[in-house]
C-alpha positions in Angstrom: -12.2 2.7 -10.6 -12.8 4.7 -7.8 -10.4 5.7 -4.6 -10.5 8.3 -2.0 -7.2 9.8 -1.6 -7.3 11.3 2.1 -8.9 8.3 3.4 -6.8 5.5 1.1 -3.5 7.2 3.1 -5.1 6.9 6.2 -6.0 3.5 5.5 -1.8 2.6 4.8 -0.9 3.7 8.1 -3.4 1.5 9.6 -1.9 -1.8 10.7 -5.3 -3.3 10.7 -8.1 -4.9 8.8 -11.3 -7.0 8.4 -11.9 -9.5 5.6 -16.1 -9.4 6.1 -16.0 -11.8 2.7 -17.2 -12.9 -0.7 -20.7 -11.4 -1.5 -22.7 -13.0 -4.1 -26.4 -11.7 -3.2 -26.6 -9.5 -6.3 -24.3 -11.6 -8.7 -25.4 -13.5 -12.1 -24.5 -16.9 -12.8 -25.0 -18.8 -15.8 -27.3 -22.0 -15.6 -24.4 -24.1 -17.1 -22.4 -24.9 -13.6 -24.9 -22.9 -11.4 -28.4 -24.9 -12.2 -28.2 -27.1 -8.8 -30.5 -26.7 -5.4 -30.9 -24.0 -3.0 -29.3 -25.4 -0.4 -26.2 -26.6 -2.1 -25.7 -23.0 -3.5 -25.6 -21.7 -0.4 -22.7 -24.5 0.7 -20.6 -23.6 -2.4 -20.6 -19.8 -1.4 -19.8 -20.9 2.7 -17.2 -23.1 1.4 -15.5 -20.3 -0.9 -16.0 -17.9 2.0 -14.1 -20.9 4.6 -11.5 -21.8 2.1 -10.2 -18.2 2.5 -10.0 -17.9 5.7 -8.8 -21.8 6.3 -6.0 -21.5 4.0 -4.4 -18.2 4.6 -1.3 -19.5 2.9 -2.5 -19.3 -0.3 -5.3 -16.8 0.0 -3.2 -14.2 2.1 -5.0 -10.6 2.5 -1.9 -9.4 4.6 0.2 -9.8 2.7 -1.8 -8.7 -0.4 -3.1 -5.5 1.3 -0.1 -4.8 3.7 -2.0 -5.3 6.9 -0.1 -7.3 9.7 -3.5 -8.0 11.5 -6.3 -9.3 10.0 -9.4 -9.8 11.6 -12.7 -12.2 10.3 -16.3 -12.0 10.4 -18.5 -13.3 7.7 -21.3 -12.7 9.5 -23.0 -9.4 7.6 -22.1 -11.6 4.1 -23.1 -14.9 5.4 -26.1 -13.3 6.5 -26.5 -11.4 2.8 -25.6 -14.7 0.3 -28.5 -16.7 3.1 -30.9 -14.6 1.0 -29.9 -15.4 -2.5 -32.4 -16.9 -5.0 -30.6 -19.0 -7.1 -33.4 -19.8 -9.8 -34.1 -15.6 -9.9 -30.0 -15.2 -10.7 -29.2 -17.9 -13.3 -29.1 -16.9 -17.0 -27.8 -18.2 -20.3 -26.0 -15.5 -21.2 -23.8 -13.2 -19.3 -22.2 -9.7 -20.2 -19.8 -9.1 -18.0 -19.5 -5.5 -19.2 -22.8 -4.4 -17.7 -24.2 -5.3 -14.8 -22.6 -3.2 -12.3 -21.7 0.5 -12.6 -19.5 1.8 -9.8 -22.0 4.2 -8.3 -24.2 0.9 -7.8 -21.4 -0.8 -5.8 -20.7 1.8 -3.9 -24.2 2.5 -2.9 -25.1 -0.9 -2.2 -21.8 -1.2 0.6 -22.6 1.9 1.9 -25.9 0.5 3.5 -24.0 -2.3 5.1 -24.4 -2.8 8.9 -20.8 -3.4 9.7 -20.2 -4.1 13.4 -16.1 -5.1 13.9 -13.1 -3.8 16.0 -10.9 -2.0 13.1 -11.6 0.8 11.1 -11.3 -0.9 7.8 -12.7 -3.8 5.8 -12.7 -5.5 2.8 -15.2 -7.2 0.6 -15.6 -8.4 -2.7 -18.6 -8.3 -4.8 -19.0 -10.9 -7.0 -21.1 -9.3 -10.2 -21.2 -12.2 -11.9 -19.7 -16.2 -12.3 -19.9 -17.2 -16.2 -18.8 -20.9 -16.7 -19.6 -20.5 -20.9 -16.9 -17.5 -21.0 -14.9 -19.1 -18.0 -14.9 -15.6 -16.8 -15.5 -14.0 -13.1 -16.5 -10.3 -12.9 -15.8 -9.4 -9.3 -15.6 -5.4 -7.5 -12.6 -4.9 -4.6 -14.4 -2.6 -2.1 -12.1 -1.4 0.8 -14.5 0.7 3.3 -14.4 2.9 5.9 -16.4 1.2 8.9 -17.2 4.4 10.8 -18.5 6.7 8.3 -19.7 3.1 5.6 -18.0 5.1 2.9 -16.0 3.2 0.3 -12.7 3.7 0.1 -11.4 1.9 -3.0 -13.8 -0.1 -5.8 -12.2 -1.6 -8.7 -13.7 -4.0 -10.8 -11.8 -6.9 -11.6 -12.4 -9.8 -14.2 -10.8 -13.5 -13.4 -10.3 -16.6 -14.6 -11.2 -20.0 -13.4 -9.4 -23.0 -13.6 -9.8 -26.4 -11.5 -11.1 -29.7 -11.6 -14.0 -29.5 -8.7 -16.8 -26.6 -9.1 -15.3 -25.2 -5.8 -11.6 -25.2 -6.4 -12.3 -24.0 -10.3 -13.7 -21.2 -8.8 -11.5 -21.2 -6.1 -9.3 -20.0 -8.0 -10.5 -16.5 -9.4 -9.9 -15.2 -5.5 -6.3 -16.8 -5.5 -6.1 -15.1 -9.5 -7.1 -11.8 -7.6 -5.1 -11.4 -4.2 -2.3 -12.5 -6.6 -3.3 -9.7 -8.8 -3.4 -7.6 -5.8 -0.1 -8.2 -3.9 2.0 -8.0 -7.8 0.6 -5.3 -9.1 -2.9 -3.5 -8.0 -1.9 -2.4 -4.9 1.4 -0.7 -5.9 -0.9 0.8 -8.8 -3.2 2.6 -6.4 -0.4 3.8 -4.0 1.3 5.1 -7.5 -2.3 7.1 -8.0 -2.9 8.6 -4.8 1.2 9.7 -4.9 1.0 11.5 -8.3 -2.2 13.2 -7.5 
């Protein structure tokens, strides 16, 4: 896990943020649940990237990240999961374990073209959706839009459950702002307070 103390504090006095959304352009997916058409990939990530923003209720960033304004654009993502593959990401066999490192995460946001009104934003990078383990590995990325620099990463691993495709994994982002408002986000203010 990785978090930048000076800018993490300037980040909780900040009433703002930018939910710029779910990006699966470099994740894995097993065949088993993930074998289907080009085109119907791309729905199932629009739709996951919608549901959030359509049902703030259950999938609440403010209140998960402290932020009384939140702010949308999907565009940079949209744009980003339009260029997925699906046939070069499907495997058999996943381990979660490797396929990120931290320095690669924070590399790859740092390039991101990020053009919105507050300072901060927040993505998540799916690494990988594994229907055989019923397991989601996905990386929190809080950055910094002026200077691209990533604030937080964290890797989390979620799991699934629900009786469509979209609502079973649906349900890893609910798992994860839950995580997030309970527990995570006290963690990290704990961290950057003892150091």
């Amino acid at each position: 896990m990785y978090i930048n103390e000076s800018l993490f504090n300037e980040f909780l006095a900040e009433r703002e943020i930018t939910w710029i959304g779910i990006d699966f352009s470099r994740s894995k997916f097993t065949k088993n649940g993930f074998d289907m058409p080009q085109e119907a990939i791309f729905h199932f990530f629009n739709d996951l990237n919608l549901l959030i923003i359509s049902d703030q209720k259950k999938y609440d960033i403010r209140l998960s990240f402290r932020k009384p304004v939140m702010h949308y654009d999907l565009s940079l993502i949209t744009k980003k999961n339009k260029s997925v593959k699906i046939a070069s990401q499907l495997t058999g066999k996943i381990s979660v374990s490797h396929q990120f490192s931290e320095a690669d995460v924070m590399q790859y946001v740092s390039s991101f073209e990020i053009t919105v009104q507050s300072r901060f934003a927040l993505t998540f990078v799916v690494e990988s959706l594994d229907k055989n383990s019923k397991t989601a590995s996905i990386w929190v990325v809080l950055l910094d839009t002026h200077t691209h620099q990533a604030i937080l990463c964290e890797k989390f691993l979620k799991t699934p459950s629900g009786l469509t495709n979209l609502s079973f994994w649906a349900r890893v982002f609910y798992n994860l702002l839950y995580d997030i408002k309970s527990h995570s986000f006290e963690r990290w203010v704990n961290l950057i307070q003892s150091t």
